[in-house]
PAPA-58360 format. One record per residue: residue in three letters; x, y, z of N, C-alpha, C, O in turn. Coordinates in steps of 0.1 Angstrom, whole numbers, plus 5000, padded with zeros to 4 digits. Layout:
<recs>
ALAXYZXYZXYZXYZ/...
</recs>
This chain:
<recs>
UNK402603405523403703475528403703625524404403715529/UNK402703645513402703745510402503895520402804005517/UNK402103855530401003935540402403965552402404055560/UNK403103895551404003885562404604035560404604105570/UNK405104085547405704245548404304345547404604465544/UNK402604315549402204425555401904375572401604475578/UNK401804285578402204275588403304325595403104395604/UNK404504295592405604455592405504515593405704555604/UNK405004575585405104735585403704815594403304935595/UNK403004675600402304755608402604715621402004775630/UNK403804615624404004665636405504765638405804795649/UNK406104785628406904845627406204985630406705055639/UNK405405005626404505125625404205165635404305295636/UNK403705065648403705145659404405155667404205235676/UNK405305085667406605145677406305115697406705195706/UNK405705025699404505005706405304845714404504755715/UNK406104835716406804735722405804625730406104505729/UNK404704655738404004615744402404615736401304565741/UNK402504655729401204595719401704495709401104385708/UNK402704525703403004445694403304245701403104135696/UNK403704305715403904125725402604105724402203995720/UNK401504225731400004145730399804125715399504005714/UNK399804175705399704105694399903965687399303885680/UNK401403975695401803835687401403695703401703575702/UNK400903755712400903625721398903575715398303465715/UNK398403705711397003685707396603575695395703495692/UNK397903615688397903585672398103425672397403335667/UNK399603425680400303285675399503175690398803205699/UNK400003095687399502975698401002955709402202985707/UNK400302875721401602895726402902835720404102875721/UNK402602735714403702625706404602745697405802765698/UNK403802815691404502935680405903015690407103025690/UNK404903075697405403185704406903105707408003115702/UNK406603015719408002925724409202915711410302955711/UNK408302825697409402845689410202915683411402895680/UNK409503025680409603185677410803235690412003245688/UNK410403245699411503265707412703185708413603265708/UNK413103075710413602955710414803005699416003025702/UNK414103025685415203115672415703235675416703275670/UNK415103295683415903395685416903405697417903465699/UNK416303315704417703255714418903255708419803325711/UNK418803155697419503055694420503135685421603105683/UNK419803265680420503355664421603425677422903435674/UNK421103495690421703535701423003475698424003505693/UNK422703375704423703235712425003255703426103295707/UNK424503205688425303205678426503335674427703325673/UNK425603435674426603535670427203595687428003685687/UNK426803525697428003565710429103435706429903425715/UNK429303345695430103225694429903165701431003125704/UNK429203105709428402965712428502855701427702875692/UNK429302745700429102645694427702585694427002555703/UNK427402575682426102505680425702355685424702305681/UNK426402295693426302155700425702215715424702185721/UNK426702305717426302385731425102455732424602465743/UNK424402505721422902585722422402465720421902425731/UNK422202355709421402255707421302195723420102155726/UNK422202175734421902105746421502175756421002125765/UNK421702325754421002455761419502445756418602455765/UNK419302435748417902545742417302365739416102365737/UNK417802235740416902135733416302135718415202095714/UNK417402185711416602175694417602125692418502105699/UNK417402105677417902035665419002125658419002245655/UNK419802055656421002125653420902155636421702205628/UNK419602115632419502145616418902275619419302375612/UNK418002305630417702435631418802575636418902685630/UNK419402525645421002545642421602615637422002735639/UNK421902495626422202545611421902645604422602715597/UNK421002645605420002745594420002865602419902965595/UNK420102895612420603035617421603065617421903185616/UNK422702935618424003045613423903045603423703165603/UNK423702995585423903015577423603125573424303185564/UNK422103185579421503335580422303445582422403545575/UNK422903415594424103485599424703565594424903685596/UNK425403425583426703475575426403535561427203575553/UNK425203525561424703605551425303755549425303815560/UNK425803825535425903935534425304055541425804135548/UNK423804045536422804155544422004065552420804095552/UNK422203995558421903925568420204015576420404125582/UNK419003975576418404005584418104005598417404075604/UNK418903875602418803805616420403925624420603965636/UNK421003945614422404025618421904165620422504225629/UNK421204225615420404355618419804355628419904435637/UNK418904235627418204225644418704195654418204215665/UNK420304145652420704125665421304305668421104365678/UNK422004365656422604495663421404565664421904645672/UNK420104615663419004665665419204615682419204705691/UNK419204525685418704445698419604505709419304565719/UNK421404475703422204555710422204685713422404725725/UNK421904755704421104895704420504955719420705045727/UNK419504835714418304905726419104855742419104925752/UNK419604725740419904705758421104815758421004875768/UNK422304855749422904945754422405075759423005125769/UNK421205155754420105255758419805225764419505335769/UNK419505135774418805075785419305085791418705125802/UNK420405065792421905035802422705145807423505155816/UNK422305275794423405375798422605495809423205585814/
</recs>
């Protein structure tokens, strides 16, 4: 796990939106990638207030996984809560 914050910081590093997708479709397998996406659906879903019964029959997961994203959520410094206003960010730029 150790490797995961210099991995960070090297794709943080390049700022490279489309290297970093070819990176991670090169890296992970497709099973990864789907799941990997799938959580971030789901972290979406959650903080638009989506009941978590309602994503679990949307998205087909497990409501322990779920779980564990809102509990992330509600976290004080929440990292999943930065990524989502980071995210809003960019589609607002996009949009205006």
């Amino acid at each position: 796990m150790y490797k995961l914050k210099e991995i960070a910081a090297v794709l943080a590093a390049t700022g490279d939106g489309e290297l970093i997708e070819g990176f991670l479709k090169s890296i992970l397998t497709k099973n990864e990638s789907e799941e990997i996406s799938s959580r971030w659906e789901l972290v979406k879903l959650l903080n638009d207030g989506m009941s978590q019964r309602k994503i679990a029959d949307k998205l087909g997961i497990s409501l322990c996984k779920i779980t564990r994203g809102s509990r992330e959520l509600k976290k004080g410094h929440s990292p999943f809560k930065s990524m989502i206003e980071a995210h809003k960010k960019i589609q607002k730029s996009r949009s205006a």
